[in-house]
FIFIDO-144221 format. One record per atom (N, C-alpha, C): residue in one letter; atom name; residue number from 1; x, y, z. Coordinates in steps of 0.1 Angstrom, whole numbers. Atoms other than C-alpha are relative to their C-alpha. Last residue first. Layout:
# residues N
   resn   name   resi      px      py      pz
      a     CA    NUM       X       Y       Z
...
# end
This chain:
# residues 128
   resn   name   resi      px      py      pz
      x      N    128       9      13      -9
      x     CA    128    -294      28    -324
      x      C    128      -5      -1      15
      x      N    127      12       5      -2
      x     CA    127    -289      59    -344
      x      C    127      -6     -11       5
      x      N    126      13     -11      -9
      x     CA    126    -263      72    -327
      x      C    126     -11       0      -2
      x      N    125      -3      -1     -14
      x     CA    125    -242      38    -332
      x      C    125      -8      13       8
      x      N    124      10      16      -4
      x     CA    124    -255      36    -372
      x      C    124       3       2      18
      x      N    123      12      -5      -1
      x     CA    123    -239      70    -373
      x      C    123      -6      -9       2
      x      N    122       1     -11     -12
      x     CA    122    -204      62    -359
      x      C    122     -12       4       0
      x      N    121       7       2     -13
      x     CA    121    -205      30    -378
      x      C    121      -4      11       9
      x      N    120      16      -3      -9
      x     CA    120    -206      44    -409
      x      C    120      -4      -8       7
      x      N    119      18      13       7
      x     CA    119    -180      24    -424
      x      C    119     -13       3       3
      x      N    118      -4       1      12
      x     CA    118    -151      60    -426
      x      C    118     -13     -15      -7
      x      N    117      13     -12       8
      x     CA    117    -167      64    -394
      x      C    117       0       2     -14
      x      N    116      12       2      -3
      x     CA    116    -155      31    -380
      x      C    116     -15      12      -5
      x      N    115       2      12       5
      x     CA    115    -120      31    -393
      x      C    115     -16       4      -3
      x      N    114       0       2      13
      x     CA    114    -115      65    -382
      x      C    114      -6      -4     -11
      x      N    113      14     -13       3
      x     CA    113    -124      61    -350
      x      C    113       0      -1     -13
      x      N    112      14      15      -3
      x     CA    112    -102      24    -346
      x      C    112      -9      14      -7
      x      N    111       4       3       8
      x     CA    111     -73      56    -359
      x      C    111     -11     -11      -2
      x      N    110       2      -2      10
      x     CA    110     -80      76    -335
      x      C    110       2      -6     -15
      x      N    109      11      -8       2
      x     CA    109     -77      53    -309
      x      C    109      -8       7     -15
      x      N    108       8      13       1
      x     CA    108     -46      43    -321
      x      C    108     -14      -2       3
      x      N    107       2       5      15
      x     CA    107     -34      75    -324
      x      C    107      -6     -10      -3
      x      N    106       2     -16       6
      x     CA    106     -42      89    -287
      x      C    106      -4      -7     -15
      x      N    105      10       2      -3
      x     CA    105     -23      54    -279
      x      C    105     -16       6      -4
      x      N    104       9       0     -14
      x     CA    104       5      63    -292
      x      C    104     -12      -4       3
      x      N    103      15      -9      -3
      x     CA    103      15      54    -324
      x      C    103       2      -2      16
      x      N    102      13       7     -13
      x     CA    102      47      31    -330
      x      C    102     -10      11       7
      x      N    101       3      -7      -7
      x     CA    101      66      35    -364
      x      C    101      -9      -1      14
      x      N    100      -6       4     -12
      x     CA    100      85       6    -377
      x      C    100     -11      17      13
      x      N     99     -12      -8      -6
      x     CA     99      82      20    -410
      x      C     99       0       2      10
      x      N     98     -13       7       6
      x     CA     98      61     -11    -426
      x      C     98       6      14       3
      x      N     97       1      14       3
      x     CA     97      31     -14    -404
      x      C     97      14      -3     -11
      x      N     96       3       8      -8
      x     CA     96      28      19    -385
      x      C     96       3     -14      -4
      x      N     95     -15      -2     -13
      x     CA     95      38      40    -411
      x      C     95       3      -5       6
      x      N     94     -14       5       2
      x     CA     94      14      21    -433
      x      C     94      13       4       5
      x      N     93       4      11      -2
      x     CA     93     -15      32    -412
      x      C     93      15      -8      -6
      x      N     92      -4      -3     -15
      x     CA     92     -11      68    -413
      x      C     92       7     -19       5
      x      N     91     -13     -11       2
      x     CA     91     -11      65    -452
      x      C     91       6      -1      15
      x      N     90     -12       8       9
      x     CA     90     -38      45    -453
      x      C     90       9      -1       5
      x      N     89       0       6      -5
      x     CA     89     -62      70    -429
      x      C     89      10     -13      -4
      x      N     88      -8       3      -8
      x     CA     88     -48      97    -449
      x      C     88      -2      -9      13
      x      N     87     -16       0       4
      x     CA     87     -60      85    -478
      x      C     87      12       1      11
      x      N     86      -4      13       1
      x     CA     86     -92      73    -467
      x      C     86      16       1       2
      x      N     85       5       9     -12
      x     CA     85    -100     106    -450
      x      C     85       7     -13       2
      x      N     84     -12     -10     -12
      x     CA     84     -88     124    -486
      x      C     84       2      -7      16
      x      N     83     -10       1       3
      x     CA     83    -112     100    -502
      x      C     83      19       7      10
      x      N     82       1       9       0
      x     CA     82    -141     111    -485
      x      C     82      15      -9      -2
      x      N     81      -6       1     -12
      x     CA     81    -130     146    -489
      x      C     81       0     -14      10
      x      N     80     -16      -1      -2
      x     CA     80    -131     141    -523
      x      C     80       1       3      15
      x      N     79      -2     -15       4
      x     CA     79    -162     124    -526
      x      C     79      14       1       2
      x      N     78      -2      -8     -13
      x     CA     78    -161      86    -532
      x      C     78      -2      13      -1
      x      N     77      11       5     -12
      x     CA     77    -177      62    -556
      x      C     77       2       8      14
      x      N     76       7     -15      -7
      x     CA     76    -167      88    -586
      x      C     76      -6     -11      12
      x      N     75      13      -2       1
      x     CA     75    -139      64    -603
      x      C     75      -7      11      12
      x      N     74       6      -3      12
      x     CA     74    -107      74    -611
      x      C     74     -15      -4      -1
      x      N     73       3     -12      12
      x     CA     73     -97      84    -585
      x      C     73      -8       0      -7
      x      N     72       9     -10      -8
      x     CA     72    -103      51    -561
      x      C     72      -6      18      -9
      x      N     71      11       4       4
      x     CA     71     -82      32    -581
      x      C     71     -15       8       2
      x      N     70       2      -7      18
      x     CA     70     -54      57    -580
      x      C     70     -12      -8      -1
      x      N     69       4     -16       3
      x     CA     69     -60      54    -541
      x      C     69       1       2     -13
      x      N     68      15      -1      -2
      x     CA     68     -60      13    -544
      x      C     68      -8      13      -2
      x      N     67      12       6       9
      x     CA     67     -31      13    -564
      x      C     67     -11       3       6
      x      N     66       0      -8      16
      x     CA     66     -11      36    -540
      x      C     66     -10      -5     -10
      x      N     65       8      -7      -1
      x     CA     65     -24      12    -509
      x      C     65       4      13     -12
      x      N     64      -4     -11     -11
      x     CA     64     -15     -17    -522
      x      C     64       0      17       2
      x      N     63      -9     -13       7
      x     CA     63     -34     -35    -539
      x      C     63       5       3      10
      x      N     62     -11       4       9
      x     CA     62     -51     -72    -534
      x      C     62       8       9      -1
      x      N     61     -15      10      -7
      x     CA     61     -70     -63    -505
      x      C     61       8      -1      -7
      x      N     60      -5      -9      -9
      x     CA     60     -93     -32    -523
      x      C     60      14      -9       7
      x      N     59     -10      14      -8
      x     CA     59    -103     -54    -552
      x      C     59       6       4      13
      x      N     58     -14      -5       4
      x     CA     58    -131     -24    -560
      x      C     58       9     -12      12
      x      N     57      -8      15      10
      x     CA     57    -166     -44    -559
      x      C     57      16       3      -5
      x      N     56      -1      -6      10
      x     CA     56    -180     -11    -542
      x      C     56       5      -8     -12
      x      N     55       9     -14       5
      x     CA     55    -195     -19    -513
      x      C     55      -1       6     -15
      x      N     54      17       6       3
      x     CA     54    -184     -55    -507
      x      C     54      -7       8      -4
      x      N     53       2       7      16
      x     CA     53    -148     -41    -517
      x      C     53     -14      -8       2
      x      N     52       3      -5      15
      x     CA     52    -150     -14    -498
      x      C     52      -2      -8      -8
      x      N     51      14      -5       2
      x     CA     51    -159     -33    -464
      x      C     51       1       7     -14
      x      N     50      14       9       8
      x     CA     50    -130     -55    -473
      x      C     50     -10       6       0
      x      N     49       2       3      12
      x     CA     49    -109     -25    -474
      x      C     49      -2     -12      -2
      x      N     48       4     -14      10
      x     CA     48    -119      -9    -439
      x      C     48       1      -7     -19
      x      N     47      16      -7       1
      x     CA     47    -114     -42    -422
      x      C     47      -3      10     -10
      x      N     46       1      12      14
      x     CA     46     -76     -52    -442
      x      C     46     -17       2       3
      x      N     45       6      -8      15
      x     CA     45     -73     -14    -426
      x      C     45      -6     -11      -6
      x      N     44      11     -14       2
      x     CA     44     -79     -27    -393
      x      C     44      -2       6     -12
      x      N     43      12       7       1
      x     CA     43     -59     -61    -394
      x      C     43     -16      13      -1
      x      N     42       7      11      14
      x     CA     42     -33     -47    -405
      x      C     42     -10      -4       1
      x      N     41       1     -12      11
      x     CA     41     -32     -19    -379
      x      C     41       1     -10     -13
      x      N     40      14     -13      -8
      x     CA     40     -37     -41    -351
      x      C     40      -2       5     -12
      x      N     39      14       7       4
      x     CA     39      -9     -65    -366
      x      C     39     -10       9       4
      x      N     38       3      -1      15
      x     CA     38      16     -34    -364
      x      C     38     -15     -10      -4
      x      N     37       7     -14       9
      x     CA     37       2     -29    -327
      x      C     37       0      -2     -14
      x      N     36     -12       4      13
      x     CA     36      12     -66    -315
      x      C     36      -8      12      -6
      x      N     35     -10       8       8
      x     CA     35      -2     -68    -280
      x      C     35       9      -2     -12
      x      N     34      -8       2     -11
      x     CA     34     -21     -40    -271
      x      C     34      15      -7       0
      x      N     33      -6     -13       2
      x     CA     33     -36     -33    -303
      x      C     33      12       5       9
      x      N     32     -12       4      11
      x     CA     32     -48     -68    -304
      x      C     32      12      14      -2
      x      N     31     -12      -9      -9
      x     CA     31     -69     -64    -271
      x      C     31      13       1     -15
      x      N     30     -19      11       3
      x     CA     30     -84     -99    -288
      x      C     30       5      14       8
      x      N     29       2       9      -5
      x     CA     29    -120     -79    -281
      x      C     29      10     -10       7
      x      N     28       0      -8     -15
      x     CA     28    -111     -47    -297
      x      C     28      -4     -13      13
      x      N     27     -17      -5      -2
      x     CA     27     -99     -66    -328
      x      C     27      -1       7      14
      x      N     26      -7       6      -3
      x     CA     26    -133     -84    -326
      x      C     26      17       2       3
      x      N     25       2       4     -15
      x     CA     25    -151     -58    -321
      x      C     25       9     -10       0
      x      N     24      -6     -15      -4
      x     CA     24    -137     -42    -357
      x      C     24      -2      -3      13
      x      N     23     -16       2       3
      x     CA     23    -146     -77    -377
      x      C     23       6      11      12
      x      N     22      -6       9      -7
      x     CA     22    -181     -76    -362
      x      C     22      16       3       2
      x      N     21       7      -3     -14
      x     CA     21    -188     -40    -373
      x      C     21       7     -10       7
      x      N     20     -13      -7      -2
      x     CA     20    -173     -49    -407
      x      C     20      -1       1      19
      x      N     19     -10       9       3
      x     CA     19    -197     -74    -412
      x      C     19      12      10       5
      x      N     18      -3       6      -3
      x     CA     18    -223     -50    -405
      x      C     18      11     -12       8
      x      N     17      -1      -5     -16
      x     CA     17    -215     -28    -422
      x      C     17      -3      -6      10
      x      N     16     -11      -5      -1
      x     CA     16    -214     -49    -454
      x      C     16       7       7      16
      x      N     15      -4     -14       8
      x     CA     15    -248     -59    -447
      x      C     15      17      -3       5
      x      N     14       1     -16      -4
      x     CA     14    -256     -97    -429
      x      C     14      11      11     -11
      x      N     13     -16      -2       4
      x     CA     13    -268    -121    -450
      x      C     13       1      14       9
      x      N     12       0      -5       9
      x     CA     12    -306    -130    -433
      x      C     12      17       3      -3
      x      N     11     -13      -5      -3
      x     CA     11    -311    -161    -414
      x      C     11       0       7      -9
      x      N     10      -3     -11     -11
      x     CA     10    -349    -165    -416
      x      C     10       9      11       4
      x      N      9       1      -8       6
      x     CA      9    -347    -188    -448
      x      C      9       1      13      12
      x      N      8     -13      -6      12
      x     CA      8    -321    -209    -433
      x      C      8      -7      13      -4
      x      N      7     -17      -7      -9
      x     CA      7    -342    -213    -401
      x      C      7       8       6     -13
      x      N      6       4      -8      -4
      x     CA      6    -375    -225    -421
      x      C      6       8      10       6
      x      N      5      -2      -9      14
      x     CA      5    -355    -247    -448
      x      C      5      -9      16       7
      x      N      4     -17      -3       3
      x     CA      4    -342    -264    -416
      x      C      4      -2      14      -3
      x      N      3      -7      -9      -9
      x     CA      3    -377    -266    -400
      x      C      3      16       4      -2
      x      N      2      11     -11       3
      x     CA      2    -390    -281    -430
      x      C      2       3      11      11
      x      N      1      -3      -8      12
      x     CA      1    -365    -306    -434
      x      C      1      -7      13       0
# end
């Protein structure tokens, strides 16, 4: 018992970033982008807006992406160019996932980047 309650306490929660981090190797991991692009891109933004909603407690999955951006307005957790980022990261995203659109490669790329700077991984990655 004592070596349980020594391990549990050790294990720490991991951060939001983190968590996202995993979630984002793992799509790069499955090749998912390869195989079934719209899933790719579901599964990428549903990343980006669970990391909001650990961050910010805004329901991010539940909405769709109009709701989420008026949600987003009205409060001050983003800047505007922050937002703007988001937006047209969404935006690109739903092309892809409900107007049959198919990215090139180039795009898909760019949008994993996106994703990942939009959670600050790109800085966490040059500072490690």
């Amino acid at each position: 018992l004592l070596r349980r309650r020594s391990r549990v306490a050790s294990e720490r929660p991991l951060s939001p970033q983190e968590q996202a981090y995993l979630e984002l190797q793992r799509l790069l991991e499955e090749d998912l982008a390869a195989r079934d692009v719209k899933l790719f891109y579901v599964e990428l933004t549903a990343v980006v807006r669970r990391y909001i909603e650990r961050t910010t407690g805004i329901r991010a999955p539940e909405q769709t992406t109009e709701e989420f951006l008026r949600e987003i307005s009205r409060r001050d957790t983003f800047s505007p160019e922050e937002s703007q980022r988001l937006r047209h990261f969404l935006e690109s995203a739903d092309l892809v996932k409900f107007a049959a659109h198919q990215p090139r490669r180039e795009d898909i790329e760019a949008s994993f980047s996106r994703a990942k700077v939009f959670i600050g991984l790109e800085r966490m990655e040059v500072a490690a």
